[in-house]
C-alpha positions in Angstrom: 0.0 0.0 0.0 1.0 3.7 -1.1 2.1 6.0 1.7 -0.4 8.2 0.3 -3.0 5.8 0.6 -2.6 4.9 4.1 -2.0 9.2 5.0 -5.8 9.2 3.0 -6.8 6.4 5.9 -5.7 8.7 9.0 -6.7 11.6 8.1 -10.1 10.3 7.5 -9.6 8.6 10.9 -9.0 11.8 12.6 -12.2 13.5 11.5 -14.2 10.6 12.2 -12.6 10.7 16.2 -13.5 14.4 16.1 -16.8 14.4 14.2 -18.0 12.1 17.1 -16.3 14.1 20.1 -18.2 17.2 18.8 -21.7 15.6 18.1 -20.9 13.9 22.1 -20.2 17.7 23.1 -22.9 19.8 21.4 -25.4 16.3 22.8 -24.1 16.9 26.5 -24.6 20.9 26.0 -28.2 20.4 24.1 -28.9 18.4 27.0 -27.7 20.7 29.9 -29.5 23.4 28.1 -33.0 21.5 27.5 -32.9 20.7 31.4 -32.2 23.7 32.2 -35.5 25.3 30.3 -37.5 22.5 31.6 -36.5 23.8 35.2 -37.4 27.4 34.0 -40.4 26.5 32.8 -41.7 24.7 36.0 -40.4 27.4 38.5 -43.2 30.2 38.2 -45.5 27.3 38.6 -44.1 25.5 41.2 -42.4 28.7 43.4 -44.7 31.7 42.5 -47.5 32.5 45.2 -51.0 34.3 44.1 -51.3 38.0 46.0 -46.9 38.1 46.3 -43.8 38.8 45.3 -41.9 35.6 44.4 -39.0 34.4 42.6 -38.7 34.5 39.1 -38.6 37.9 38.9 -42.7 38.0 39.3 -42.2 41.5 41.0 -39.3 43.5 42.4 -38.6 43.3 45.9 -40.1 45.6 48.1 -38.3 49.2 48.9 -37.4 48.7 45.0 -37.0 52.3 43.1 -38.9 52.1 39.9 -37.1 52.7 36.4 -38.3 55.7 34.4 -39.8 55.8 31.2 -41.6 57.7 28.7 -44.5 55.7 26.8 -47.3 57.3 24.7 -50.4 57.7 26.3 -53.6 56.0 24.9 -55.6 59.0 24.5 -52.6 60.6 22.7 -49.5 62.7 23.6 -46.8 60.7 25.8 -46.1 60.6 29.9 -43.5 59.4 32.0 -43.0 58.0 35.3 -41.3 60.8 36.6 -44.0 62.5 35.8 -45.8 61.4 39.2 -43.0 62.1 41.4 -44.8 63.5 44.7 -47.7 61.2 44.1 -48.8 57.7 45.4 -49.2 55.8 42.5 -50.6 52.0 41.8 -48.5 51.0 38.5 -50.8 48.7 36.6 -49.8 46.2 34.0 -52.3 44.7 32.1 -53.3 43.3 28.4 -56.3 43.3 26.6 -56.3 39.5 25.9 -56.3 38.4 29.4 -59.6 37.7 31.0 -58.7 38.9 34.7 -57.2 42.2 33.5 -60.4 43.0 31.3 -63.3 41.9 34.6 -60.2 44.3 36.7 -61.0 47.2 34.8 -64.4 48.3 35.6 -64.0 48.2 39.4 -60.4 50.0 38.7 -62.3 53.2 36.8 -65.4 53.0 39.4 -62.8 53.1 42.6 -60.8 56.2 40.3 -63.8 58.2 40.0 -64.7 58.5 43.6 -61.3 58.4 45.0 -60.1 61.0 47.5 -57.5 63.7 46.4 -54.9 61.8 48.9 -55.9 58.2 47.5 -53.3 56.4 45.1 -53.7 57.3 41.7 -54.1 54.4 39.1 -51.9 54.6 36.6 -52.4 52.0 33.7 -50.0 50.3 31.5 -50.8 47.8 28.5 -49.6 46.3 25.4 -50.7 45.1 21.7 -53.3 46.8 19.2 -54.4 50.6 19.8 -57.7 49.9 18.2 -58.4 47.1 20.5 -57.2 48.8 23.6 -59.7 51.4 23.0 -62.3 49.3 22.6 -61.7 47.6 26.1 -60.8 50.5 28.4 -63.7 52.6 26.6 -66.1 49.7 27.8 -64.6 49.7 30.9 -65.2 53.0 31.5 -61.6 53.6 32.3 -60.7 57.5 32.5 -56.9 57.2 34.0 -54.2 57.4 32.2 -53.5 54.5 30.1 -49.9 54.2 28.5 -49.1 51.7 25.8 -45.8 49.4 25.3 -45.0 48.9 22.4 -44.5 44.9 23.4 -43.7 44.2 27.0 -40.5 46.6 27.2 -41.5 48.1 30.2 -43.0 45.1 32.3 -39.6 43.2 31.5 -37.8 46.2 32.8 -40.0 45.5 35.9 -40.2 42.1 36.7 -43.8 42.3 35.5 -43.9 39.0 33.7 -47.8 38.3 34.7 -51.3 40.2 34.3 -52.9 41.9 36.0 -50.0 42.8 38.3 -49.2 46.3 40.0 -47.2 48.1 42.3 -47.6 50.5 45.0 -45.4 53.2 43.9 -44.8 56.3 47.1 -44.2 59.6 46.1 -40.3 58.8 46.1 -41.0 56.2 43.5 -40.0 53.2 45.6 -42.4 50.6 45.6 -44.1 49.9 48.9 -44.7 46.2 49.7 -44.6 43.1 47.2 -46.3 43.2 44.2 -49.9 42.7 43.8 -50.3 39.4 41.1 -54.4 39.3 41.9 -57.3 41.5 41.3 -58.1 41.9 45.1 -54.8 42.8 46.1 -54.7 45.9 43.3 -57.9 46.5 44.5 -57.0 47.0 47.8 -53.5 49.1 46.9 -56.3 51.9 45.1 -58.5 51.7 48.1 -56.7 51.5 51.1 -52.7 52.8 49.4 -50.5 52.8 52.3 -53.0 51.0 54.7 -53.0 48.1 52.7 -49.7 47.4 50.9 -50.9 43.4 50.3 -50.6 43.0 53.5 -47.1 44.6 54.7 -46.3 47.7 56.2 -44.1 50.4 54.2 -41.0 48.3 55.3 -42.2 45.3 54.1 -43.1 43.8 57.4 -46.7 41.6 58.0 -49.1 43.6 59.3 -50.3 42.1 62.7 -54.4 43.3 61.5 -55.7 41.6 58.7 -55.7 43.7 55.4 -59.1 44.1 53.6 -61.0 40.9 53.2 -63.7 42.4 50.8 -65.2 40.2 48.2 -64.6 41.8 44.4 -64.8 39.1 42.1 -68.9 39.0 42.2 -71.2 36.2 43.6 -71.9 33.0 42.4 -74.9 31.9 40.3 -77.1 30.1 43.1 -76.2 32.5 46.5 -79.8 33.9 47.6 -79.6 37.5 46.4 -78.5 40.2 49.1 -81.4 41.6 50.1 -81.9 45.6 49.5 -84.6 48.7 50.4 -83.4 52.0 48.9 -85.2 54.8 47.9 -86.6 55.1 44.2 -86.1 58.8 42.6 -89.3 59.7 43.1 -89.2 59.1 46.4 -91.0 55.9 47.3 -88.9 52.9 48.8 -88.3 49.8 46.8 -87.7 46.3 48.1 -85.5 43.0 46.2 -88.1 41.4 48.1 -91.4 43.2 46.4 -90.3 41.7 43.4 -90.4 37.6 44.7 -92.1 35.7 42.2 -91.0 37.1 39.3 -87.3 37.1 37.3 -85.3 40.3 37.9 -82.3 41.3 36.4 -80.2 43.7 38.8 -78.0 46.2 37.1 -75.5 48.3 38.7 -74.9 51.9 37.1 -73.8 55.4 37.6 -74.8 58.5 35.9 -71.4 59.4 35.3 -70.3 56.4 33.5 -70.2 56.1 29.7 -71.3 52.4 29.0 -74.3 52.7 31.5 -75.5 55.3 29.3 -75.2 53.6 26.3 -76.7 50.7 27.9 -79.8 52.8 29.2 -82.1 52.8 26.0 -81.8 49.0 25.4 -82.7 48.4 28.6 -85.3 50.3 28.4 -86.5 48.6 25.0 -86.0 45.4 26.8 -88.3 46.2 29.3 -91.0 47.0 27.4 -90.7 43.7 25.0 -89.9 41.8 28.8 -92.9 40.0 28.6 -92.3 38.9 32.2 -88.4 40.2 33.4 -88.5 43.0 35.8 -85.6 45.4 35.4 -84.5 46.9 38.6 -81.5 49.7 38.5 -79.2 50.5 41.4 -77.4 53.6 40.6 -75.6 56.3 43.0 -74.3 59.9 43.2 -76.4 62.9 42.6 -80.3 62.5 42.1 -80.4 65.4 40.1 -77.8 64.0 38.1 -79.8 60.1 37.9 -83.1 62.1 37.4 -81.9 64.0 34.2 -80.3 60.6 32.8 -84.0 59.0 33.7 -85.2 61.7 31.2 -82.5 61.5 28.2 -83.2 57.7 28.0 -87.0 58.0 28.4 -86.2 55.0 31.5 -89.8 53.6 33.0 -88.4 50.8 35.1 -87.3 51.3 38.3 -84.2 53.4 39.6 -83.3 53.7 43.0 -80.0 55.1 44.6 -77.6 53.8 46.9 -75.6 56.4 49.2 -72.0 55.2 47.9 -71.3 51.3 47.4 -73.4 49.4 50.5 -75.2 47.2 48.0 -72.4 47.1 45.6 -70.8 45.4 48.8 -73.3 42.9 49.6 -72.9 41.7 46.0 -69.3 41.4 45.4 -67.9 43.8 42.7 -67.5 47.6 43.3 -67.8 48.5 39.3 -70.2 49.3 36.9 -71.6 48.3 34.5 -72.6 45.1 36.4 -75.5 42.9 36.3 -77.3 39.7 38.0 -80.4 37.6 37.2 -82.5 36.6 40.0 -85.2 33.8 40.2 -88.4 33.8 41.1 -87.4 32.3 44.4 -84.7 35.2 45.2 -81.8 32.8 44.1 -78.9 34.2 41.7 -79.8 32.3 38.3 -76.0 34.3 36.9 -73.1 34.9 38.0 -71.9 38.5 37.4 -72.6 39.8 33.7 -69.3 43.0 33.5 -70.3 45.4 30.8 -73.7 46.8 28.8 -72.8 43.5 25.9 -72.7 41.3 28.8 -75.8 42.6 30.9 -77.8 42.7 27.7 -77.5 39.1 26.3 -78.5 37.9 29.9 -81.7 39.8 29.3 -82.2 38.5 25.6 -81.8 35.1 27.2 -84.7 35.7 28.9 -86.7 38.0 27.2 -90.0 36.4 26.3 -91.6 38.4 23.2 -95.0 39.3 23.1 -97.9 38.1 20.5 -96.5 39.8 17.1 -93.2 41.5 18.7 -89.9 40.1 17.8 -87.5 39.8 20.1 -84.6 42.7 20.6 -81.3 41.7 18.8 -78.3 43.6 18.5 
């Protein structure tokens, strides 16, 4: 055999030793690095806790001092964080696709418009389509300001992975507490700010009272309907209990919200084509304000006014608007309808049509 021939044989033995050290190499490292994801993947299920702060960067630490940025504002124009400096501030990530931050944002704009000058301010930010945030905050009723990522640029930067998710910002900019991750707790940062804090002091330390235990998430189709007496706007009281024996549907407004007045005439066409459903209305506020809203919408059933949010309480959600169908035996036959779309199909579901009338569609 040639010596050329049997260099040919080495040299194709050499690459064939290294081909198979690399292909064990980049194996091993594939490997490594697979495991490695797998582990990542697992952790915010199997470390993060509901209502805190936990590993994985769901949330910065409390004491944390917030990065600035500038993002354009929904409504037009842009605003940054520093903007705020000198105010208490509930940072609120959200997106338009996720269920929980869409049922958040009614109560968020209800507790905004009644809040108290020295109350946190809410202070919104999302992600994805303009068009498509406009439509969901405009249904919500939302009147804060709402700032838009332009992916999640902003809740990478701070550790807000998750939605809904906020922060209680001081007037320093330092965050005050863990993080909220649930509706309740962000709830409870705009209502009770520094009070609450999910349940820490400003240092971070668990509170020896109990934060707020306030049910927000609505009640549950089959709980006997809280019952109610408030007065109607023309002065007479009005009872759940009067109505016993016949299907009501309960909706929550305000005069000052948007969607409960474009929800007002349809309501009102549904209860003339009823053919059985009572419509009862609780709204608050001014009864000037309700009775001149009675008028614009030409509104016949009945309206009655509750002082602030006591009945709004007894049933679970502080937002409107809201809605429940009742039985004929007083018994929640819904759970919470959130929004005019959502309040009216639960009345076309019922609506019985009478001789020669058709029944309302949208």
């Amino acid at each position: 055999m040639s010596s050329a021939v049997v260099l040919l044989f080495v040299i194709c033995g050499l690459f064939a030793v290294i081909g198979t050290w690399v292909a064990l190499q980049l194996a091993t490292q594939n490997g490594r690095l697979l495991l490695r994801i797998e582990k990542l993947e697992q952790r915010p299920v199997d470390e993060a806790q509901p209502g805190t702060s936990g590993p994985n960067h769901l949330g910065m630490p409390p004491g944390s001092v917030l990065n600035d940025f500038s993002l354009p504002l929904l409504a037009g124009g842009t605003m940054t964080l520093s903007q705020w400096k000198g105010t208490e501030v509930v940072l609120i990530f959200v997106s338009p696709k996720c269920l929980h931050s869409v049922k958040l944002l009614p109560q968020v704009a209800a507790i905004a418009k009644t809040r108290a000058p020295n109350s946190p301010m809410p202070l919104i930010i999302t992600t994805g389509d303009v068009m498509e945030n406009r439509r969901v905050f405009e249904e919500a009723g939302v009147e804060s300001p709402v700032l838009l990522q332009e992916d999640t640029e902003v809740a990478f930067l701070h550790h807000a992975m998750v939605t809904p998710m906020a922060y209680l910002v001081n007037p320093e900019g330092v965050t005050v507490g863990p993080a909220a991750l649930s509706a309740a707790a962000i709830l409870d940062f705009l209502v009770n700010g520094r009070n609450s804090s999910n349940g820490h002091t400003s240092a971070g330390v668990p509170r020896t009272v109990p934060g707020s235990r306030l049910a927000r998430e609505g009640l549950r189709a089959g709980t006997p309907a809280p019952e109610f007496t408030l007065p109607g706007l023309d002065g007479a009281s009005i009872s759940l209990s009067d109505y016993r024996g016949r299907r009501v549907l309960l909706v929550f407004s305000d005069p000052d919200c948007k969607p409960c007045q474009e929800m007002a005439p349809l309501l009102e066409r549904m209860h003339r084509d009823s053919g059985g459903l009572a419509i009862v209305m609780i709204s608050r506020g001014d009864p000037d304000a309700n009775r001149a809203k009675v008028r614009e919408h030409g509104i016949t059933f009945p309206v009655v006014l509750q002082r602030s949010w006591e009945v709004s309480r007894s049933y679970a959600m502080f937002a409107t608007p809201i809605g429940y169908l009742i039985d004929e035996a007083g018994v929640l036959a819904s759970g919470v309808a959130v929004g005019g779309t959502a309040i009216c199909a639960l009345a076309l579901q019922q609506q019985k049509p009478q001789s020669g009338k058709v029944p309302l569609a949208r």
